[in-house]
N, CA, C and O of each residue as an XYZ file, in Angstrom:
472
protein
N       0.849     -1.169      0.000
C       0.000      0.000      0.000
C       0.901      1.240      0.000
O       1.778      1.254      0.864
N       0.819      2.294     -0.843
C       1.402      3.269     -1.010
C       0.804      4.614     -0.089
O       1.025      5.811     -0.272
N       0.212      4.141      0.654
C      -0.205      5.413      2.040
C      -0.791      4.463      3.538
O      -1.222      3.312      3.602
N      -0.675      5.042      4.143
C      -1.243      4.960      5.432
C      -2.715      5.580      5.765
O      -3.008      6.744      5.490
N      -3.559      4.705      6.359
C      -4.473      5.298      7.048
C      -4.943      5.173      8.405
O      -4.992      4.214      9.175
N      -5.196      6.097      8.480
C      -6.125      6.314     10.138
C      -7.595      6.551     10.177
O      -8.173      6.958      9.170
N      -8.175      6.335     11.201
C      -9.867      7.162     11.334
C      -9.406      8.079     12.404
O      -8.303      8.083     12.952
N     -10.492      8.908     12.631
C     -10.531      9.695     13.573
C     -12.077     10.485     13.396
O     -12.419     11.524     12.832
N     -12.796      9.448     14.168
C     -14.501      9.672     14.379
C     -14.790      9.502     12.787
O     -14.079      8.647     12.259
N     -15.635     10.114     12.001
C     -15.990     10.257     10.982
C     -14.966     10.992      9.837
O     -15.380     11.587      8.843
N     -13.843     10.852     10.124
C     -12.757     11.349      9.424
C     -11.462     10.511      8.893
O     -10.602     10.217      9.722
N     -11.317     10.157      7.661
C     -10.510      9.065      7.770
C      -9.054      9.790      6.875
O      -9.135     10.174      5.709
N      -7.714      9.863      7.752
C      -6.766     10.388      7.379
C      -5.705      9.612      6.629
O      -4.993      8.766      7.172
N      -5.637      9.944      5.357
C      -4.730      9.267      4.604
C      -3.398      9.909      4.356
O      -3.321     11.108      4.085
N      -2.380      9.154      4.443
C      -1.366      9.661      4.453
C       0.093      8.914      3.561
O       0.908      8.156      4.087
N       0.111      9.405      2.050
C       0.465      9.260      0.825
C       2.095      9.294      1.507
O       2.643     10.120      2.236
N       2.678      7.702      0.770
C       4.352      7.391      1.225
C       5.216      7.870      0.154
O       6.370      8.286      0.262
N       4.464      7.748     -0.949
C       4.967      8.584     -2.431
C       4.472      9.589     -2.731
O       3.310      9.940     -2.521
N       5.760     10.457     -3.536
C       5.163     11.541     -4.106
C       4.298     11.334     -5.108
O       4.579     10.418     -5.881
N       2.840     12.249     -5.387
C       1.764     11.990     -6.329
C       2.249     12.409     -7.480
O       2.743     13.531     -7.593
N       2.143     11.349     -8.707
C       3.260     11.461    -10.036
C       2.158     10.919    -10.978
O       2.264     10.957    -12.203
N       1.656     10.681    -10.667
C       0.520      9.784    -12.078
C       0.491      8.372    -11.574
O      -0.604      7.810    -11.621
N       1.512      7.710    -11.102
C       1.691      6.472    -11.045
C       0.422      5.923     -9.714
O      -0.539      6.520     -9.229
N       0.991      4.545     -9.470
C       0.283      3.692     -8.897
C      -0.008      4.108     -7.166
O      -0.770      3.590     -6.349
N       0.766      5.036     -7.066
C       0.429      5.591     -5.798
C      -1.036      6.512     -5.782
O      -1.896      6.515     -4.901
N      -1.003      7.388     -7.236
C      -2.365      7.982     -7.142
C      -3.764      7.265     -7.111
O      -4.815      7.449     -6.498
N      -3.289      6.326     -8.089
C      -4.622      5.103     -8.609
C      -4.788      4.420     -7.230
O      -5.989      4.312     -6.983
N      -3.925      3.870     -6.144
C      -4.619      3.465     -4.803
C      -5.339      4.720     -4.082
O      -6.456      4.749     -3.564
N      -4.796      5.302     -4.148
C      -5.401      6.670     -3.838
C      -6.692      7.032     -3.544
O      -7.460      7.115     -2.585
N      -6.624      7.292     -5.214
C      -8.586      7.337     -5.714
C      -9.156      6.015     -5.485
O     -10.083      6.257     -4.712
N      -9.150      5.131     -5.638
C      -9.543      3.759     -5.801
C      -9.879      3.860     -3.734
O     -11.063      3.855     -3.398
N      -8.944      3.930     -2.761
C      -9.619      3.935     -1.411
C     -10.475      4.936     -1.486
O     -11.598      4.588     -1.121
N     -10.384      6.227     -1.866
C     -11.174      7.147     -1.424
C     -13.164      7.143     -2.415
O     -14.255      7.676     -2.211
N     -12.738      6.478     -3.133
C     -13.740      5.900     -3.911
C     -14.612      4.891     -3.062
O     -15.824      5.023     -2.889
N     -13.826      3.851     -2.547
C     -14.662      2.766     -1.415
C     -14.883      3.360     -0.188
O     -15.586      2.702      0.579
N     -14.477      4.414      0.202
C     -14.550      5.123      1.158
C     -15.884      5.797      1.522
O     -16.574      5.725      2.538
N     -15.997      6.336      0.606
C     -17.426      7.337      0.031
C     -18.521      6.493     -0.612
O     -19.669      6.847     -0.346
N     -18.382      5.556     -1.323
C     -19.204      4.793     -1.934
C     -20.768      4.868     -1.077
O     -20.978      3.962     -0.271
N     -21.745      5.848     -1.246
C     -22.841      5.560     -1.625
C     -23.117      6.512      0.300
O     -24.246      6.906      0.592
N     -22.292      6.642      0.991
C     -22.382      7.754      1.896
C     -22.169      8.447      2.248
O     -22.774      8.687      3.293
N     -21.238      9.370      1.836
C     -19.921     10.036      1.669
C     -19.102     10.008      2.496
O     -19.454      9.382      3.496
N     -17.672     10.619      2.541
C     -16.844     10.648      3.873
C     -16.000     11.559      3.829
O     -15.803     11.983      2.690
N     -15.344     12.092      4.736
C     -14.625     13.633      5.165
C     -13.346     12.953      4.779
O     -13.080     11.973      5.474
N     -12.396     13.283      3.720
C     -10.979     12.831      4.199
C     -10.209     14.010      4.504
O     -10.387     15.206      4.276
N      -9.185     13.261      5.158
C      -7.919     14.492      5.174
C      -6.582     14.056      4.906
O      -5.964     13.182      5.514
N      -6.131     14.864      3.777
C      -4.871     14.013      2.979
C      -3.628     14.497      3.764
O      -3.312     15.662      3.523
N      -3.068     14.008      4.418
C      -1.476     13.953      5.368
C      -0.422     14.190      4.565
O       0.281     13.184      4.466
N       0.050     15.293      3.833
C       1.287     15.228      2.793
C       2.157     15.348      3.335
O       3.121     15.626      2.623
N       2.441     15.244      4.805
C       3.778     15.707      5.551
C       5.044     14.828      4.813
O       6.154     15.345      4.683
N       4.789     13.616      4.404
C       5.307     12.769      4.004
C       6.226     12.557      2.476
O       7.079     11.758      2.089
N       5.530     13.733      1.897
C       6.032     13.521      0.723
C       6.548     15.304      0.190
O       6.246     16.204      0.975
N       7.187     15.628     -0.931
C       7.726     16.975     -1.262
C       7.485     16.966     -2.270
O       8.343     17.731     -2.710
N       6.475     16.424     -3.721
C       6.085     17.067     -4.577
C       4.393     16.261     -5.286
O       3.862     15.154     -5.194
N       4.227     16.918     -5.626
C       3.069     16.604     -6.772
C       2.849     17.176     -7.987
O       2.500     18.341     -8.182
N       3.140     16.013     -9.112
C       2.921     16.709    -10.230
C       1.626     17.163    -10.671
O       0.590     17.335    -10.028
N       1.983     17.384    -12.348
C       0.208     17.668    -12.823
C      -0.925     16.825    -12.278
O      -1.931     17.201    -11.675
N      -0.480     15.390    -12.678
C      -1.277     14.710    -12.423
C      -2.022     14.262    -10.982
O      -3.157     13.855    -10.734
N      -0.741     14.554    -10.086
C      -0.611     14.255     -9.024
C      -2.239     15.762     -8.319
O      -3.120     15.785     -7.460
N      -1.712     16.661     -9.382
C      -2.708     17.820     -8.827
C      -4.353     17.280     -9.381
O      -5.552     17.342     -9.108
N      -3.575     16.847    -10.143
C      -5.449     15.949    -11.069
C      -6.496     14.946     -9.895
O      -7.720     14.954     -9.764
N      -5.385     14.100     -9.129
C      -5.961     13.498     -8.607
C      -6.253     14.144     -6.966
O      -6.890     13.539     -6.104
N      -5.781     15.165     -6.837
C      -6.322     15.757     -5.735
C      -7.741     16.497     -5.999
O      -8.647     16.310     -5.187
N      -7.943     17.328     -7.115
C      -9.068     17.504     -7.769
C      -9.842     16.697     -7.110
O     -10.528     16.905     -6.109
N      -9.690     15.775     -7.728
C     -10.766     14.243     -8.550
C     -10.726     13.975     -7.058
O     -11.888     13.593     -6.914
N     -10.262     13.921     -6.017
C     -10.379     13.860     -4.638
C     -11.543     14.415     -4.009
O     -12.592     14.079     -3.459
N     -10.898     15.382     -4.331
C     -11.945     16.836     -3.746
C     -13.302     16.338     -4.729
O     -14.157     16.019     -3.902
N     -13.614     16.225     -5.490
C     -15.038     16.027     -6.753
C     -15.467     15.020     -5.755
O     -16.504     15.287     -5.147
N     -14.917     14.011     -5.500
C     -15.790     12.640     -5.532
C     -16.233     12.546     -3.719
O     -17.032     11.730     -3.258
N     -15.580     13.459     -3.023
C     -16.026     13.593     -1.469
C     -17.352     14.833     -1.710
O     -18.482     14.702     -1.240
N     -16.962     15.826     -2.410
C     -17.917     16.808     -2.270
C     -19.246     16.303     -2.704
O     -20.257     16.614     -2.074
N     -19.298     15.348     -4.014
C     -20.270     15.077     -4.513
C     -21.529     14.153     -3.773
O     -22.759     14.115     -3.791
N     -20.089     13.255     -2.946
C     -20.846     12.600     -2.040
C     -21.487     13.131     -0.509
O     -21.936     12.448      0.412
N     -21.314     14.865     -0.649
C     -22.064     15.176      0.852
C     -20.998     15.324      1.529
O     -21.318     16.040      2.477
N     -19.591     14.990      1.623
C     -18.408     14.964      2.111
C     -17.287     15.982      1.981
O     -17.434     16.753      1.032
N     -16.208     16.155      2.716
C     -15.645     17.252      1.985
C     -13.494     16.347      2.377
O     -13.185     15.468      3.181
N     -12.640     17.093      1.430
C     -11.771     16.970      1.628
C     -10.432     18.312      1.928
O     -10.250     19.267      1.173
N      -9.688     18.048      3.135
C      -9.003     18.908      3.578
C      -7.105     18.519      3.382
O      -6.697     17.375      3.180
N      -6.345     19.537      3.481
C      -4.682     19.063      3.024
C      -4.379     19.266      3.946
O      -4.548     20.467      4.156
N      -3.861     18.640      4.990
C      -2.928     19.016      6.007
C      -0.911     18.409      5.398
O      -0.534     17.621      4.531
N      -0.166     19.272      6.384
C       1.279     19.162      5.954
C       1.556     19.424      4.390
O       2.218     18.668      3.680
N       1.023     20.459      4.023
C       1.255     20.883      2.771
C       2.712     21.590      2.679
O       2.653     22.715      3.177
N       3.908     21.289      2.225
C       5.157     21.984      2.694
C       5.374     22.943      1.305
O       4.720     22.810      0.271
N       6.277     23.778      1.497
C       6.242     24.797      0.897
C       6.294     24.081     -1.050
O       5.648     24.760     -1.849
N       6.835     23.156     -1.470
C       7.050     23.161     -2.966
C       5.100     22.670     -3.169
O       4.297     23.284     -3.872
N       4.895     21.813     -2.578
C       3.177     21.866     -3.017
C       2.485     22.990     -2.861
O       1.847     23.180     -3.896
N       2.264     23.963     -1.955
C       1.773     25.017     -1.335
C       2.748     26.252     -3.147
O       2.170     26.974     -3.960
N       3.720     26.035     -3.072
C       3.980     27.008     -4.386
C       3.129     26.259     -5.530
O       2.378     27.048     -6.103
N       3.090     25.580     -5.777
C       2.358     24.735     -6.785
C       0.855     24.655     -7.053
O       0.279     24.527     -8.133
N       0.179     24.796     -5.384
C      -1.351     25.244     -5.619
C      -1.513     26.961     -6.206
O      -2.326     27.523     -6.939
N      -0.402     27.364     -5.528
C      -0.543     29.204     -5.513
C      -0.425     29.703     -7.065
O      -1.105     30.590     -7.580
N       0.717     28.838     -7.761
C       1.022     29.086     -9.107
C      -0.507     28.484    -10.006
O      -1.074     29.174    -10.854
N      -0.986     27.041     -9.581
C      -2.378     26.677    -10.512
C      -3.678     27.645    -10.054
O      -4.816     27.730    -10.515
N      -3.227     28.110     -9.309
C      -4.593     29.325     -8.202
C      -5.497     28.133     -7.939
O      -6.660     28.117     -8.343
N      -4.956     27.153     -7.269
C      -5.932     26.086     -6.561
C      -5.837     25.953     -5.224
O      -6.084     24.922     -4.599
N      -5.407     27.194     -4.688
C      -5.391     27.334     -2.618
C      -6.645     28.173     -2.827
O      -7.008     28.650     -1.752
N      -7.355     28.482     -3.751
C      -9.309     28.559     -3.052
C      -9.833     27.095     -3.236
O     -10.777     26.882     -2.476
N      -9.595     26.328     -3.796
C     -10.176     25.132     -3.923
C     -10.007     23.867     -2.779
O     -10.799     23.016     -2.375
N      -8.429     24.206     -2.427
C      -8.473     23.435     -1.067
C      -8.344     23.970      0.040
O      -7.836     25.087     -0.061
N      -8.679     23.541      1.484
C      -8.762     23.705      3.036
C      -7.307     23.366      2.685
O      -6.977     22.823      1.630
N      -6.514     23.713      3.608
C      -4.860     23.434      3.611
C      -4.513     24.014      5.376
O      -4.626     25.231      5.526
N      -4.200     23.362      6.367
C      -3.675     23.076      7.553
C      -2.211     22.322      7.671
O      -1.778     21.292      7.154
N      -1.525     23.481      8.759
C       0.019     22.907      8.584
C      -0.239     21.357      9.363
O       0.542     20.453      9.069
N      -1.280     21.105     10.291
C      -0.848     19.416     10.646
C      -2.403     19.011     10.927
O      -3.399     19.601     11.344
N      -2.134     17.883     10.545
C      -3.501     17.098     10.716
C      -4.264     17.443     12.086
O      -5.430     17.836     12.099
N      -3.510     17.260     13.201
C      -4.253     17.743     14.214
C      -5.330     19.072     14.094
O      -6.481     18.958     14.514
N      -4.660     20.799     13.256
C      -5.796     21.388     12.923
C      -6.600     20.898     12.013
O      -7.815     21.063     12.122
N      -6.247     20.459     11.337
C      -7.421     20.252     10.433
C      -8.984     19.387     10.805
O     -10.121     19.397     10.333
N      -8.171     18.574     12.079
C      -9.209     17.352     12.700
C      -9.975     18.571     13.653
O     -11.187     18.553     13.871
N      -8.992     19.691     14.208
C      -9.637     20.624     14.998
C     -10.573     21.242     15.058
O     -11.295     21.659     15.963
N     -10.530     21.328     13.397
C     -11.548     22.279     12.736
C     -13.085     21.420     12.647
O     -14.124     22.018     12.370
N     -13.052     20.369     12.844
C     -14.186     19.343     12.600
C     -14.597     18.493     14.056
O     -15.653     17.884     14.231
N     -13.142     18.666     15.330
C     -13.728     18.170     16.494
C     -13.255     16.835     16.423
O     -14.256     16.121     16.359
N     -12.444     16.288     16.406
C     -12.067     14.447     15.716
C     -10.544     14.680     16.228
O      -9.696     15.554     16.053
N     -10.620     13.493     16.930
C      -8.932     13.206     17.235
C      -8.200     11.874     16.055
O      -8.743     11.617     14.980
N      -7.267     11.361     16.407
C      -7.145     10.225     15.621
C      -7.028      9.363     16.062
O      -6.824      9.658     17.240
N      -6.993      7.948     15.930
C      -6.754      7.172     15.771
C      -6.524      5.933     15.236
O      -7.467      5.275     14.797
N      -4.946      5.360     15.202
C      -5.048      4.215     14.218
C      -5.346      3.132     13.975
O      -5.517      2.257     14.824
N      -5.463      2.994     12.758
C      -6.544      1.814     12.130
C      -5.558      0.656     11.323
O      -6.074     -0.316     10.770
């Protein structure tokens, strides 16, 4: 598995071991957050502390992140966004599109949810 996850109440925190490139790290990606939401939606919050870049695609599938939680009633938030992603949303003008928190803890703050692992 190319990320880690946690719950934390109705919040399930994923946390990507590769940088998002197109490859097989994105496709598990979408593919959990897809069974995740399937048919009730669910809050994620993506943990990038872990990794230092995302390409185009890598920005595609954060999109397609964000689409498939919102659609489902759900919403998705970035925590540990470090500065080369954070230049990278600012340059696509996609920091209105995402919630972005320096650590998962605010971001769980903002919703009331501690963590724990799963």
């Amino acid at each position: 598995m190319t990320f880690e996850w946690k719950v934390a109440g109705d919040v399930h925190v994923l946390t990507p071991r590769k940088n998002l490139v197109g490859g097989e790290e994105t496709v598990e990606l979408v593919n959990a957050v897809e069974r995740l939401v399937a048919g009730h939606g669910a809050n994620i919050v993506l943990d990038l502390h872990r990794i230092n870049w995302v390409s185009s695609l890598g920005i595609e599938t954060l999109r397609r992140i964000h689409r498939i939680c919102t659609e489902q009633h759900g919403w998705m938030r970035l925590a540990g966004v470090g500065d080369r992603i954070e230049s990278v949303l600012l340059t696509m003008r996609l920091h209105w599109v995402f919630q972005t928190f320096d650590t998962v803890e605010e971001a769980l703050a903002a919703t009331g949810q501690r963590v724990a692992n799963h």
